[in-house]
C-alpha positions in Angstrom: -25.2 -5.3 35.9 -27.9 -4.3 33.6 -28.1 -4.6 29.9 -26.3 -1.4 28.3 -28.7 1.0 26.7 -29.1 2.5 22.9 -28.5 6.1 22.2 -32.6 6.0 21.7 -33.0 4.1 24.6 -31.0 6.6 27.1 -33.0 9.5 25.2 -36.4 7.7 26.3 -35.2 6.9 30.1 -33.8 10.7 30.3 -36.9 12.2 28.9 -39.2 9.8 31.5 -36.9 11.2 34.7 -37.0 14.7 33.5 -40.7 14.4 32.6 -41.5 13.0 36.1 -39.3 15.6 37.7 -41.0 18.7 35.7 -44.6 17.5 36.2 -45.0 15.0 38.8 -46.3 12.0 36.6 -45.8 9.6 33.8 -45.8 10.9 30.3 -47.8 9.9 27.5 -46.4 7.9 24.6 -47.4 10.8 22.7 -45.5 13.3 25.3 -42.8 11.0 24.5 -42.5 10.8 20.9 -43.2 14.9 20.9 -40.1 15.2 23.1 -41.1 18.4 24.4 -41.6 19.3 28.6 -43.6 22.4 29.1 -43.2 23.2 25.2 -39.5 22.9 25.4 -37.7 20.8 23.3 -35.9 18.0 25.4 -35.2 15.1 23.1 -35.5 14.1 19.5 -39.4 14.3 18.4 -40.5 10.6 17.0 -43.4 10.5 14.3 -44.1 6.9 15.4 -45.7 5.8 18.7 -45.2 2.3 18.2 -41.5 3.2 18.2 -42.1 4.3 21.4 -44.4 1.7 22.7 -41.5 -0.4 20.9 -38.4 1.1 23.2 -40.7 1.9 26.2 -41.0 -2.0 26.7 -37.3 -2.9 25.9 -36.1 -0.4 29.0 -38.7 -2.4 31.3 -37.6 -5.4 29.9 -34.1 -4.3 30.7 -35.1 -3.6 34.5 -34.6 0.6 33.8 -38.2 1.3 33.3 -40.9 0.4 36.5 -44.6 -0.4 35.1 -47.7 0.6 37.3 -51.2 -0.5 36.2 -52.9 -3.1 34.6 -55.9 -1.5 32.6 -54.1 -0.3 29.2 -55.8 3.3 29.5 -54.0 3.6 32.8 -50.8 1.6 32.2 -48.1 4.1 32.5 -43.9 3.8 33.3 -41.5 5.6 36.3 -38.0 5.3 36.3 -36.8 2.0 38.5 -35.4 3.0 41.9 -31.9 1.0 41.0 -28.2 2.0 40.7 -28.0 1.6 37.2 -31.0 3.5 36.1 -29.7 6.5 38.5 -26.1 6.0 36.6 -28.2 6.1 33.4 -29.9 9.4 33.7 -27.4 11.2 35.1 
């Protein structure tokens, strides 16, 4: 069983799947902390990105959040293929 997840923490994961499902890759922080898919709002807009950066690596600490990429520039975050990040988003 994972870790149970903040209401800003389930925001984050849902916005990632639904980002990934929209467009076909990883978001930016900033596409994050904008909260917006194809300039519709789809969670709470965040006016810092080391929040962000701050929550992005709690859910990969957590095991909800898969990294890919070493370089910083390229580093970017998929929803984990696991039963309890599928339970998450839904």
């Amino acid at each position: 069983m994972f870790p149970s997840l903040t209401k800003a923490e389930k925001e984050i994961l849902v916005f990632i799947a639904r980002y990934w499902e929209a467009e076909g890759l990883a978001p930016t922080f900033k596409d994050i902390g904008n909260g917006t898919i194809q300039k519709k709002r789809v969670a709470k807009k965040r006016s810092s990105l080391q929040g962000v950066n701050y929550l992005i690596k709690k859910l990969h600490k957590k095991g909800y959040l898969e990294k890919a990429g070493e370089n910083i520039r390229s580093t970017y975050y998929y929803p984990a293929d696991n039963e309890e990040t599928r339970r998450a988003i839904r």
